[in-house]
C-alpha positions as CSV (number, residue, x, y, z in Angstrom):
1,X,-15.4,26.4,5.5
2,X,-17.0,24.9,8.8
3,X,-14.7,24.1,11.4
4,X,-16.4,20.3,11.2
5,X,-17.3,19.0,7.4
6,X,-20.6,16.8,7.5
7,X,-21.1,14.9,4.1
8,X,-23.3,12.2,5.3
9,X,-26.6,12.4,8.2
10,X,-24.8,9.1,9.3
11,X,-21.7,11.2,10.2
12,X,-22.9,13.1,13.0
13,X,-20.5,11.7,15.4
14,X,-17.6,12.5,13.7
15,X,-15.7,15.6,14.1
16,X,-14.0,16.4,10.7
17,X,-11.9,19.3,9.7
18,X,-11.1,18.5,5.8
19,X,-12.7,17.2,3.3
20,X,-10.6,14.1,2.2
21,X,-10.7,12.8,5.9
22,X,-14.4,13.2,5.8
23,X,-14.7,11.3,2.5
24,X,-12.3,8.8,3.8
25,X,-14.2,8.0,6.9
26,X,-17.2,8.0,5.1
27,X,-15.8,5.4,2.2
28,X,-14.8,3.4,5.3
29,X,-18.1,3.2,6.9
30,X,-20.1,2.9,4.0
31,X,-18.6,0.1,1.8
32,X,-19.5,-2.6,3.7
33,X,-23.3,-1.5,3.2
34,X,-25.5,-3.5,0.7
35,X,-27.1,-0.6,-0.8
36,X,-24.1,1.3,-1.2
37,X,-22.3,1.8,-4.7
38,X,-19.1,0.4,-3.3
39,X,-18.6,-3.5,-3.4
40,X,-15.4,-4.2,-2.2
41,X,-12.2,-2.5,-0.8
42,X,-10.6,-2.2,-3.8
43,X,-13.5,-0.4,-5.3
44,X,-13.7,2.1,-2.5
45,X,-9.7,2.8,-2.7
46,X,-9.8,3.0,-6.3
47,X,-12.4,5.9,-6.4
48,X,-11.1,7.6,-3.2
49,X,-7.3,7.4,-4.5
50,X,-7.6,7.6,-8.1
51,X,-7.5,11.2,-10.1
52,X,-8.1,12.1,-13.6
53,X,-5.4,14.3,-15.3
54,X,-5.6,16.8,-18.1
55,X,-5.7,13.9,-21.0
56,X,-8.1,11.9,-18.6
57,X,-5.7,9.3,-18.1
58,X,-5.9,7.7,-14.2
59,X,-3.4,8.2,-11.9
60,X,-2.8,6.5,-8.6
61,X,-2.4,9.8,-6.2
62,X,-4.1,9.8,-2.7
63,X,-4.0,12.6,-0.4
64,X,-3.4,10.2,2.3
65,X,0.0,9.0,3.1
66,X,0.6,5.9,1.6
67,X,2.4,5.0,5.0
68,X,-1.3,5.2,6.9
69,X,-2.8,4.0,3.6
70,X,-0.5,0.5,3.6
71,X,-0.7,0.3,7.7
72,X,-4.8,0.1,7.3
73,X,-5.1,-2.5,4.5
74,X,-2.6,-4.5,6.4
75,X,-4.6,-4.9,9.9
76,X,-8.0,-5.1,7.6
77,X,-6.0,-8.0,5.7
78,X,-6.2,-7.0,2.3
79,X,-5.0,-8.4,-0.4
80,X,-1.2,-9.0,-1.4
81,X,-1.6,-7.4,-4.7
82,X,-3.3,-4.3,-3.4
83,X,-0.8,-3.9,-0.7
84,X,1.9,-4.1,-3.3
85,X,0.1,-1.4,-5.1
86,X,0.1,1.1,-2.3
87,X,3.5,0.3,-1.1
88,X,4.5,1.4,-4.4
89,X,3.7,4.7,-3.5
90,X,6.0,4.9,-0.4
91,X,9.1,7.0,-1.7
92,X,11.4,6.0,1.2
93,X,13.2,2.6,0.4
94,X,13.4,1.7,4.0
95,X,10.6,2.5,5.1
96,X,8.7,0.8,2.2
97,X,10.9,-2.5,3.6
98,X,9.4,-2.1,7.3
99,X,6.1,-2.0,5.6
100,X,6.6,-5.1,3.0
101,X,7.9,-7.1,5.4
102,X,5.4,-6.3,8.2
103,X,2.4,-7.1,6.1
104,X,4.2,-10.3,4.6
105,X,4.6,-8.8,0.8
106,X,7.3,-10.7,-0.5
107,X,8.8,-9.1,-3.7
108,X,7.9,-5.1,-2.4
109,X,10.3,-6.3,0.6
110,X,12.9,-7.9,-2.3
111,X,12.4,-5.0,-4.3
112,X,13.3,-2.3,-1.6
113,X,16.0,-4.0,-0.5
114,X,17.3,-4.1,-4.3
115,X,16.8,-0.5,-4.1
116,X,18.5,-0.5,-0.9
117,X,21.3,-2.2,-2.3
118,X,21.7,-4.2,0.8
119,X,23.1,-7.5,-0.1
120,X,23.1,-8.8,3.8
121,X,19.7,-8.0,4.5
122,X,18.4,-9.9,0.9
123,X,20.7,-13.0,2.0
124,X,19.0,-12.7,5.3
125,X,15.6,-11.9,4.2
126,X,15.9,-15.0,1.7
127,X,16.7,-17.3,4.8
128,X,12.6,-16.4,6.6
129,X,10.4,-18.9,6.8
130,X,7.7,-17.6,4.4
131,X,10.6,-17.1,1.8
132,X,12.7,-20.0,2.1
133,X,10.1,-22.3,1.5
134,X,9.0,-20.4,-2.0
135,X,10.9,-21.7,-4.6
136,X,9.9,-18.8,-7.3
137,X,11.3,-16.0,-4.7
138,X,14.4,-18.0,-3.8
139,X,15.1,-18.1,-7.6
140,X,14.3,-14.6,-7.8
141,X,16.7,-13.9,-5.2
142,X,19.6,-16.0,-6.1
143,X,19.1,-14.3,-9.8
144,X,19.4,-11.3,-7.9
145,X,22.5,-11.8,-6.1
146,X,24.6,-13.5,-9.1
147,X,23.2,-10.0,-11.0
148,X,25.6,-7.6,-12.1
149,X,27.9,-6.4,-9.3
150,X,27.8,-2.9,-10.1
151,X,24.2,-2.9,-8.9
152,X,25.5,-3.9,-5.4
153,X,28.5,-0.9,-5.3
């Protein structure tokens, strides 16, 4: 293998050393084009992160950390439910709350700190400005909190 992958004459100027950096990049350049195949984000992550198994059943599985993955779709402002999709992906509980709550996705945050099973920080995190105000994810949060207490132990 080359020490520099070239898929694309329009990638010249990019000095690649694997393949699914070099299809990434190119994705990224190429599906804001016209005369591409790829019409919007979620087209381009769906065929860049998606894999066919055995059975042929499609399965959410980049190569990419979902970390970098969420971090880029939330300075491109994507949308809420493709962020939540992503941040799915991001095993670590807290680290999946930094992320949720960075880029403004209301029930991944809720749902970590569930996971978390940080009763504090879901009181406090039910007292923020974009939360208080929504009346569906203050119920959801109250619900949460009169839940069973053996979730909280």
């Amino acid at each position: 293998m080359p020490d520099a992958l070239i898929i694309h004459r329009s990638m010249r100027n990019y000095r690649l050393t694997s393949e699914t950096t070099s299809m990434f990049y190119w994705a990224l350049e190429h599906h804001r084009d016209q005369h591409t195949p790829f019409g919007s984000d979620t087209s381009v992550l769906q065929q860049l992160f998606t894999t066919k198994s055995l059975f042929r059943s499609a399965k959410l599985a980049p190569k990419i950390s979902p970390v970098y993955i969420v971090e880029v779709l939330t300075r491109s402002s994507a949308p809420q439910q493709e962020l939540a999709k992503y941040l799915s992906l991001v095993k670590d509980a807290a680290v999946r709350f930094r992320l949720a709550k960075a880029a403004q996705c209301h029930d991944s945050a809720i749902d970590a700190l569930v996971e978390l099973r940080d009763v504090d920080g879901l009181r406090a995190y039910g007292l923020r400005d974009g939360v208080a105000g929504n009346r569906a994810l203050t119920a959801r949060i109250s619900s949460l909190l009169r839940s069973d207490p053996k979730r909280w132990a």
